[in-house]
N, CA, C and O atoms as CSV, one atom per row, in Angstrom:
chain,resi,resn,atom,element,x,y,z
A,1,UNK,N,N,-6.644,-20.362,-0.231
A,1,UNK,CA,C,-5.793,-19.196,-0.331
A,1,UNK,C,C,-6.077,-18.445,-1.635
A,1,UNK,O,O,-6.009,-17.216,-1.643
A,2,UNK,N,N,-6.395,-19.135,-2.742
A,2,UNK,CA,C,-6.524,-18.657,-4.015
A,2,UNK,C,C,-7.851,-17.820,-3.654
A,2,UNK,O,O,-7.777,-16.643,-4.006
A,3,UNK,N,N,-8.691,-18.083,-3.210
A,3,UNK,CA,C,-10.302,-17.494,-3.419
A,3,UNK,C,C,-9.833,-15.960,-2.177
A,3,UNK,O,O,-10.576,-14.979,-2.167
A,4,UNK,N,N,-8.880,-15.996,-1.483
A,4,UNK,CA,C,-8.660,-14.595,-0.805
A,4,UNK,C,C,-8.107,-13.695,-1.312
A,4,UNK,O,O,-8.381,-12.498,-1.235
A,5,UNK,N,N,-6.717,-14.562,-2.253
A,5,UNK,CA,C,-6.115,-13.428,-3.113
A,5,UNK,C,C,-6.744,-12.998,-3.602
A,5,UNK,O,O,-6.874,-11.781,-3.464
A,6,UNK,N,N,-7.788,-13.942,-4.766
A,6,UNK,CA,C,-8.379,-13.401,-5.854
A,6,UNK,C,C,-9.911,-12.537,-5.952
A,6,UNK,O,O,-10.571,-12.077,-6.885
A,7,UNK,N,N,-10.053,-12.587,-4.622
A,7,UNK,CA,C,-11.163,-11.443,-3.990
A,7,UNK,C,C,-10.787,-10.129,-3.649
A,7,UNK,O,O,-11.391,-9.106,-3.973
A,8,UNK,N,N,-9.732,-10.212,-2.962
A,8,UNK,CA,C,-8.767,-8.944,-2.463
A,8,UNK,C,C,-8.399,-8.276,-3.865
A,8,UNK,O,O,-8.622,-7.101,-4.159
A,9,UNK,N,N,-7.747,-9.312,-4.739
A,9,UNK,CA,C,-6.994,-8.189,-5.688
A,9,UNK,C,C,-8.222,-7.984,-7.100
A,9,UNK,O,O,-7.983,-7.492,-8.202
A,10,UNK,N,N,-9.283,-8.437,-6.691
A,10,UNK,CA,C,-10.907,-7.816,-7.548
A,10,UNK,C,C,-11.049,-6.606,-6.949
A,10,UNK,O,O,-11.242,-5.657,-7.709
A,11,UNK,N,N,-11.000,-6.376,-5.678
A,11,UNK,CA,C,-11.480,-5.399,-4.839
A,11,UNK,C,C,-10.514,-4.134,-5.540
A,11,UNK,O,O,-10.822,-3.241,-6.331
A,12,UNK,N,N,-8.980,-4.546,-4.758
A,12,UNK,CA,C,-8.045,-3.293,-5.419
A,12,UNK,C,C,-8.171,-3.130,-6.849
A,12,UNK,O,O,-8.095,-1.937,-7.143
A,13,UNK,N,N,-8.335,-3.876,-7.834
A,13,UNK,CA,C,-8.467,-3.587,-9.428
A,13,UNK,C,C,-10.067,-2.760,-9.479
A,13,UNK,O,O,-9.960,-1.750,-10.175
A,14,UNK,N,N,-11.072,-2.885,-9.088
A,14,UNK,CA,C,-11.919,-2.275,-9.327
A,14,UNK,C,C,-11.716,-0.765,-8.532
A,14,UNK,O,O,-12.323,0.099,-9.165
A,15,UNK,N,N,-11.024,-0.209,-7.311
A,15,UNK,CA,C,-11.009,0.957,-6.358
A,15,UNK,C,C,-10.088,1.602,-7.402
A,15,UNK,O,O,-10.308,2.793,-7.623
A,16,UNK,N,N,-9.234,1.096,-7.984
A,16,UNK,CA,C,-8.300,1.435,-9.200
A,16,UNK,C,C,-8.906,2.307,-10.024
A,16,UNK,O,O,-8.638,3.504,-10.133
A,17,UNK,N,N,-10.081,1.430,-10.854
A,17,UNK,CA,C,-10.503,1.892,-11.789
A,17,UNK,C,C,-11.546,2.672,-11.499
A,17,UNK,O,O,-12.171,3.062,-12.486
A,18,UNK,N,N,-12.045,3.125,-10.145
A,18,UNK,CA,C,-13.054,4.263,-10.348
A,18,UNK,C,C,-11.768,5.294,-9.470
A,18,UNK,O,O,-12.230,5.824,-8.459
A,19,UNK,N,N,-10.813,5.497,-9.648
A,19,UNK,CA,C,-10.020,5.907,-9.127
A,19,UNK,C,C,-9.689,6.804,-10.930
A,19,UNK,O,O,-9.799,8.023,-11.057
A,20,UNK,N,N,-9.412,6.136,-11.759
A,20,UNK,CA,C,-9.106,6.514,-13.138
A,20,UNK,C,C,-9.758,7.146,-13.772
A,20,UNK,O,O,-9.296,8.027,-14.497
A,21,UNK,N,N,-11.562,6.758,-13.638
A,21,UNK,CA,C,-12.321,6.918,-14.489
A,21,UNK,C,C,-13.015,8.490,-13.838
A,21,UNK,O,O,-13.913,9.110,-14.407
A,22,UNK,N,N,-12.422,8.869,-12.677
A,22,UNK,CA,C,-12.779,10.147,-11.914
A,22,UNK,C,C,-14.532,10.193,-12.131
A,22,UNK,O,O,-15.229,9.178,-12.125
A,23,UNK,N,N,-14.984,11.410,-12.295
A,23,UNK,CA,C,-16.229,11.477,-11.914
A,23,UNK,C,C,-17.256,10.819,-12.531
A,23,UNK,O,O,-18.451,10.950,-12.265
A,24,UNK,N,N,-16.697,10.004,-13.487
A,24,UNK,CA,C,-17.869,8.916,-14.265
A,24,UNK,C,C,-17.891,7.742,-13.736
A,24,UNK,O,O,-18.771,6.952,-14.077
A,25,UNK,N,N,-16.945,7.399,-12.816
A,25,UNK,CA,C,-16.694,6.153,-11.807
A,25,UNK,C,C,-17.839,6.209,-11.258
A,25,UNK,O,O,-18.425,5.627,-12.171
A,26,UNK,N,N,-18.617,6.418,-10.549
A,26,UNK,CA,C,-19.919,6.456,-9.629
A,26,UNK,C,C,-21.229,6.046,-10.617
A,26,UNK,O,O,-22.300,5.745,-10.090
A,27,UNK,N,N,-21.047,6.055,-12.308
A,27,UNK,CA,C,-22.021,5.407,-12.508
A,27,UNK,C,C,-22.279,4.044,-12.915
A,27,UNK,O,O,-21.378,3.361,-13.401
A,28,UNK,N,N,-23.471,3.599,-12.745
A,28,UNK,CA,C,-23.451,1.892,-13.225
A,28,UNK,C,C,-23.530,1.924,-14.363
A,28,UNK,O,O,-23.153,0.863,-14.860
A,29,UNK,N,N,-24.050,3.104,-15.510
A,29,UNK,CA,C,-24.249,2.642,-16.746
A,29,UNK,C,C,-22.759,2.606,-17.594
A,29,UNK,O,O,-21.889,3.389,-17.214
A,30,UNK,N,N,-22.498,1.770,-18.647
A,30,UNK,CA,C,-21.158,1.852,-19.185
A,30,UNK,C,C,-20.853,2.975,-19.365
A,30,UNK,O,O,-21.703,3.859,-19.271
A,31,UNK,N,N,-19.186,3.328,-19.763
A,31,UNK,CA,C,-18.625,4.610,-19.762
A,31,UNK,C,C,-18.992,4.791,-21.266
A,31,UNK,O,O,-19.201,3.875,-22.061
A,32,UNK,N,N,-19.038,6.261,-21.546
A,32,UNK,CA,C,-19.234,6.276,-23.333
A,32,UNK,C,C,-18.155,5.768,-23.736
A,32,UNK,O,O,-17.074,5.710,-23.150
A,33,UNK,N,N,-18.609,5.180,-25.325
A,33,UNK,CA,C,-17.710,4.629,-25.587
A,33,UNK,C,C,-17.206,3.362,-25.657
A,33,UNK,O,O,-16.762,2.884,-26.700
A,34,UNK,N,N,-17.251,2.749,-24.536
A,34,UNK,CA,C,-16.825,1.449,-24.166
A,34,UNK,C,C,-17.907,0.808,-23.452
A,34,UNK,O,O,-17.928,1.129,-22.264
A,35,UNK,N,N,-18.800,0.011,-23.804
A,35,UNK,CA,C,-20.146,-0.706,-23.643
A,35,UNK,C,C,-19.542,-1.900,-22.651
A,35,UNK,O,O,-20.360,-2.493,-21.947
A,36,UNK,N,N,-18.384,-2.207,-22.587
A,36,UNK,CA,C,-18.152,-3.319,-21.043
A,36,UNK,C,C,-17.288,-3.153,-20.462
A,36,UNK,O,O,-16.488,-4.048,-20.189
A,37,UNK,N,N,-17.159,-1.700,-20.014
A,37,UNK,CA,C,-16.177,-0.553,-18.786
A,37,UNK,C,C,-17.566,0.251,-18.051
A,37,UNK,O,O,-18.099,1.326,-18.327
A,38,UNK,N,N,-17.919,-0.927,-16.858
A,38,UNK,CA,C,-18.902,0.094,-16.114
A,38,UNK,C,C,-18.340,-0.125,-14.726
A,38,UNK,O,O,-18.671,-1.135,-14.106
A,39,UNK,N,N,-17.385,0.893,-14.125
A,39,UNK,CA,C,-16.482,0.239,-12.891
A,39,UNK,C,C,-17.615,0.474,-11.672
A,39,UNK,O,O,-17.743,-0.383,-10.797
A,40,UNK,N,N,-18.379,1.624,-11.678
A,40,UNK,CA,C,-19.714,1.340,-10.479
A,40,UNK,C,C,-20.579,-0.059,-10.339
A,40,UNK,O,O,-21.259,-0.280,-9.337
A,41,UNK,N,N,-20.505,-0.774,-11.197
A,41,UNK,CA,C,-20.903,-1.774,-11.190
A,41,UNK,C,C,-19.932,-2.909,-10.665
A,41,UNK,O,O,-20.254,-3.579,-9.683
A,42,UNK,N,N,-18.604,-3.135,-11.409
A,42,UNK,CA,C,-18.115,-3.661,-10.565
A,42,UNK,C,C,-17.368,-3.893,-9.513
A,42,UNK,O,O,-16.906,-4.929,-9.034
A,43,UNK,N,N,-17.292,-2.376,-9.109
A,43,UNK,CA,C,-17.231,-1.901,-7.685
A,43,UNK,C,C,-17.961,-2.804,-6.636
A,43,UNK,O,O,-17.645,-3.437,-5.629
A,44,UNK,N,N,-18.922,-2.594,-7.253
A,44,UNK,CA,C,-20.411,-3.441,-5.929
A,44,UNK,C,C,-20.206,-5.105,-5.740
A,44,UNK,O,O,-20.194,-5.852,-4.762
A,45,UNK,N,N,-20.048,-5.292,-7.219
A,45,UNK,CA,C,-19.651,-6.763,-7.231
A,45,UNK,C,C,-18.094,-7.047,-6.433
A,45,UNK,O,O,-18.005,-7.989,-5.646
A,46,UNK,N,N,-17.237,-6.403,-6.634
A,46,UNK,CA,C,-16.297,-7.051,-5.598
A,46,UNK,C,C,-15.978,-7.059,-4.658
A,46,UNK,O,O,-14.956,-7.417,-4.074
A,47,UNK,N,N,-17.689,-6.261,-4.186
A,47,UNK,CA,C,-17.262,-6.117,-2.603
A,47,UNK,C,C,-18.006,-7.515,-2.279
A,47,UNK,O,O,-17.485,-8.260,-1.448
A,48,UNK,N,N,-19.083,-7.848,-2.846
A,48,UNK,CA,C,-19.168,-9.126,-2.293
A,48,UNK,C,C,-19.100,-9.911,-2.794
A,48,UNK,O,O,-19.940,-10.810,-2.773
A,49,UNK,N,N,-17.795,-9.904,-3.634
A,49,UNK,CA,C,-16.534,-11.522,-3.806
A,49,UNK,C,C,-16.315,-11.571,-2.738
A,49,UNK,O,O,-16.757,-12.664,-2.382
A,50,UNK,N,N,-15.802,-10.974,-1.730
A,50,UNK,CA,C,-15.459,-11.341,-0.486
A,50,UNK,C,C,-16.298,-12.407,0.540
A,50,UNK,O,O,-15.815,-13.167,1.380
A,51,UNK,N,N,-18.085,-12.143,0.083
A,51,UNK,CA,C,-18.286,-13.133,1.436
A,51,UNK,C,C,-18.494,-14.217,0.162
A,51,UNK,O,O,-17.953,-15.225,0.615
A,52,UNK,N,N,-18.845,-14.462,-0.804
A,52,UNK,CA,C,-18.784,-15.524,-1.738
A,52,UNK,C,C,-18.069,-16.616,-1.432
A,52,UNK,O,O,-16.856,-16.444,-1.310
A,53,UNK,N,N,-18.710,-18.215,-1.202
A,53,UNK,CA,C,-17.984,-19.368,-1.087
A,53,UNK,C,C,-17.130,-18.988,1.215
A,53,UNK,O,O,-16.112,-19.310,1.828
A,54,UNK,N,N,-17.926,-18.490,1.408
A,54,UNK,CA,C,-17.155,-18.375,2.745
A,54,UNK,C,C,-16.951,-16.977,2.433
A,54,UNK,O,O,-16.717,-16.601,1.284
A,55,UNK,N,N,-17.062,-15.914,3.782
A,55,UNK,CA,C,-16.103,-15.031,4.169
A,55,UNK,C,C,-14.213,-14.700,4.071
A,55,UNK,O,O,-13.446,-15.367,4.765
A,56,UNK,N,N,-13.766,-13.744,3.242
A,56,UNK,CA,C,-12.209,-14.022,3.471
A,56,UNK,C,C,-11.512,-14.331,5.085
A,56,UNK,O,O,-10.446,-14.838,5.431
A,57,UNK,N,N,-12.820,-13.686,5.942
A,57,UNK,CA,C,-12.079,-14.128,7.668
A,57,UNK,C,C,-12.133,-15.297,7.867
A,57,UNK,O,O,-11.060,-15.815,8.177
A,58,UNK,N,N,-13.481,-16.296,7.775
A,58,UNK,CA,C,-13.663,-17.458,7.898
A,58,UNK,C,C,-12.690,-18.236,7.217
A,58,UNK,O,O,-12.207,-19.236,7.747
A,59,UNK,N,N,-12.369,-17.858,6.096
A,59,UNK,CA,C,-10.880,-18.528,4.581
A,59,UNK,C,C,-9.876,-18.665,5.818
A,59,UNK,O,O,-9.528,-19.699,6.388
A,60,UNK,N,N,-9.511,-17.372,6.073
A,60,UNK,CA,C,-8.160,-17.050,7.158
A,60,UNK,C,C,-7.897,-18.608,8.053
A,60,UNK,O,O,-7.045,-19.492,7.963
A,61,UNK,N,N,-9.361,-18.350,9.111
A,61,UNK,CA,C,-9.862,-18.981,10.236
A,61,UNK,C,C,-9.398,-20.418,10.016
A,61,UNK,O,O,-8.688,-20.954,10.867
A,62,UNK,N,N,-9.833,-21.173,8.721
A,62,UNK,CA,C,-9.506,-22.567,8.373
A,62,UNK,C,C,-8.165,-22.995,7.751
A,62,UNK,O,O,-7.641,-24.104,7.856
A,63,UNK,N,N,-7.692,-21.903,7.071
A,63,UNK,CA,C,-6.376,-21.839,6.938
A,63,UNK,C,C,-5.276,-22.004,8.164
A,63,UNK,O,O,-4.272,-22.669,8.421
A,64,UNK,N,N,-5.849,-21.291,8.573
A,64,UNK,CA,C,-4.870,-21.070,9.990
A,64,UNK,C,C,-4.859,-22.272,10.853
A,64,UNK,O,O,-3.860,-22.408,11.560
A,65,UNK,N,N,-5.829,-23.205,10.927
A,65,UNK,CA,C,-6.293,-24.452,11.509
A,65,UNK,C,C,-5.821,-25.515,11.026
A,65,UNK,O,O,-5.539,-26.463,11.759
A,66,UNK,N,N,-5.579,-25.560,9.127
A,66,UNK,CA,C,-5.489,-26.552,8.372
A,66,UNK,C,C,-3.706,-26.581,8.133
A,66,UNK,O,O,-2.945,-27.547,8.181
A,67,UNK,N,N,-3.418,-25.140,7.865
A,67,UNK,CA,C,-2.336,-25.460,7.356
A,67,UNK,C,C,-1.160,-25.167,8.457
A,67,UNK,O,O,-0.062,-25.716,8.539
A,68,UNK,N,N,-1.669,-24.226,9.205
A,68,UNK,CA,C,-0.419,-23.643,10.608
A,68,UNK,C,C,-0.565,-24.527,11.839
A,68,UNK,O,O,0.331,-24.668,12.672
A,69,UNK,N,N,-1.679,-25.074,11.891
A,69,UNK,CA,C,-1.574,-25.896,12.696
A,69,UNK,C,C,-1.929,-25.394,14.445
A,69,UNK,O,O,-1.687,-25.945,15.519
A,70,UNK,N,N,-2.658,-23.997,14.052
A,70,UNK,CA,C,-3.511,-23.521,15.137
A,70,UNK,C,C,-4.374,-23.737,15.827
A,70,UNK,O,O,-5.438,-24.078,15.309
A,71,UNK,N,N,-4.289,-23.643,17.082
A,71,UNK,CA,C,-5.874,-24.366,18.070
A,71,UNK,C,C,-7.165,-23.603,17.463
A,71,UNK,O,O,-6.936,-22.400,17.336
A,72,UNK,N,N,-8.095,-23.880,17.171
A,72,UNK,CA,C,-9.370,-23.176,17.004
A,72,UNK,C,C,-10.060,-22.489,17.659
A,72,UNK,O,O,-11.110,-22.044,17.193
């Protein structure tokens, strides 16, 4: 459960911050200024936290099996 939250809410914290950073959001190089604020970069990266260590559907899938007690 931890590795879904904490993929999901990488995802929304990074859509955030190129959400903030308006038209300098789209690049990978750092923002001026601040040498480890480059949100195009980790934009990309949290999209695939998601399939990292398993897919979040597949997470769901075994969850749902392990802990609810669902037929497969």
């Amino acid at each position: 459960m931890l590795k879904i939250w904490q993929s999901e809410l990488f995802q929304r914290i990074t859509e955030t911050m190129l959400d903030i950073a308006g038209a300098q959001g789209g690049l990978l190089d750092p923002i001026a200024g601040n040498h480890d604020l480059h949100p195009g970069g980790l934009f990309i990266q949290a999209r695939a936290s998601s399939i990292y260590g398993g897919t979040n559907e597949i997470q769901r899938n075994i969850l749902a099996r392990t802990v609810l007690d669902l037929p497969s």
